[in-house]
C-alpha positions in Angstrom: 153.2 121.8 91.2 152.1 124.9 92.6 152.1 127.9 90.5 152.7 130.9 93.2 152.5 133.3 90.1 149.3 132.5 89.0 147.8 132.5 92.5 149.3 136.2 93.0 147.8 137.0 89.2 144.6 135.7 89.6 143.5 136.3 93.2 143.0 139.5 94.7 143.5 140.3 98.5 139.6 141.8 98.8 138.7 138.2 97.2 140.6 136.5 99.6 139.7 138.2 102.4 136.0 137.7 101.7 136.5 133.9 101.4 138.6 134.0 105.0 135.2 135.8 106.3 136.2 139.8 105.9 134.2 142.2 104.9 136.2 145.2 103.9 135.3 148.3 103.7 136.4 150.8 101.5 139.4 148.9 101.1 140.1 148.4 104.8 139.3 145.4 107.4 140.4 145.2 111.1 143.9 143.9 111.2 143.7 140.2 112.5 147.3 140.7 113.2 146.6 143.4 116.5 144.1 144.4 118.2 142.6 147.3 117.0 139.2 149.9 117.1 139.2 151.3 113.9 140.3 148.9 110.7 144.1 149.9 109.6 144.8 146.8 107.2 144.4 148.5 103.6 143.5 145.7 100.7 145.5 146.5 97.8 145.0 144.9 94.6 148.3 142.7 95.0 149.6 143.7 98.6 148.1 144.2 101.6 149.7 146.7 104.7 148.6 147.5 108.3 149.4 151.4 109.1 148.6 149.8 112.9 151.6 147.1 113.1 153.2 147.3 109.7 152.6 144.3 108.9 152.9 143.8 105.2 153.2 140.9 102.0 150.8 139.8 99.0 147.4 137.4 99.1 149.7 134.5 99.7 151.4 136.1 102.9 147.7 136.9 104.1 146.2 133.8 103.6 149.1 131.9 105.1 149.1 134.6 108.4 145.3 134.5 108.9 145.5 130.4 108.7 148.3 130.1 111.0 150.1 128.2 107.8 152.5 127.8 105.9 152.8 129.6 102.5 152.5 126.7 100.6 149.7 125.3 102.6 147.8 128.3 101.7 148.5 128.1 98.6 147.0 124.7 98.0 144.0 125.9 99.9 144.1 129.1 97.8 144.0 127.1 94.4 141.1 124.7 96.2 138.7 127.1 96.6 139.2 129.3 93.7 140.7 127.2 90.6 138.1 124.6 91.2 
C-alpha cells in the first residue's frame, strides 16, 4: 500500500528534483513544463509553482509531470529510490 502522506512528509521538491537531474538554484530550476530563458519554477519545501505557466502541485505532482506518469507510478518510483 502506498502511503502518499509519508512520501509528501518525507521528500522534499529540491530532493526530488536533484534525483530527476535538476540543479536548482536559489530555489529555482527552468520549468520543464515551457520553454523558458531564465528559471521560473520556484521549489518550495512542499509545493512547487511556475510564475512562467502557472503550473503548480506538491513532489508527487512533479515527479509524476516530469515522468510523463501517473501519480501513483511516481510514487512507487518515489518510495524506490528514497525509502530503500
Amino acid at each position: 500500500m502506498i502511503d502518499f502522506a509519508e512520501i509528501k512528509e518525507r521528500i522534499t521538491l529540491q530532493e526530488a528534483a536533484r534525483w530527476l537531474g535538476f540543479t536548482p538554484q536559489s530555489g529555482f530550476i527552468d520549468c520543464p513544463f515551457h520553454q523558458e530563458k531564465t528559471p521560473s519554477l520556484k521549489l518550495y519545501e512542499n509545493r512547487f509553482h511556475c510564475f512562467g505557466c502557472g503550473t503548480s502541485g506538491d513532489v508527487l505532482d512533479f515527479a509524476a509531470q516530469v515522468l510523463g506518469i501517473s501519480t501513483v507510478e511516481a510514487a512507487q518510483k518515489l518510495m524506490a529510490a528514497f525509502f530503500a
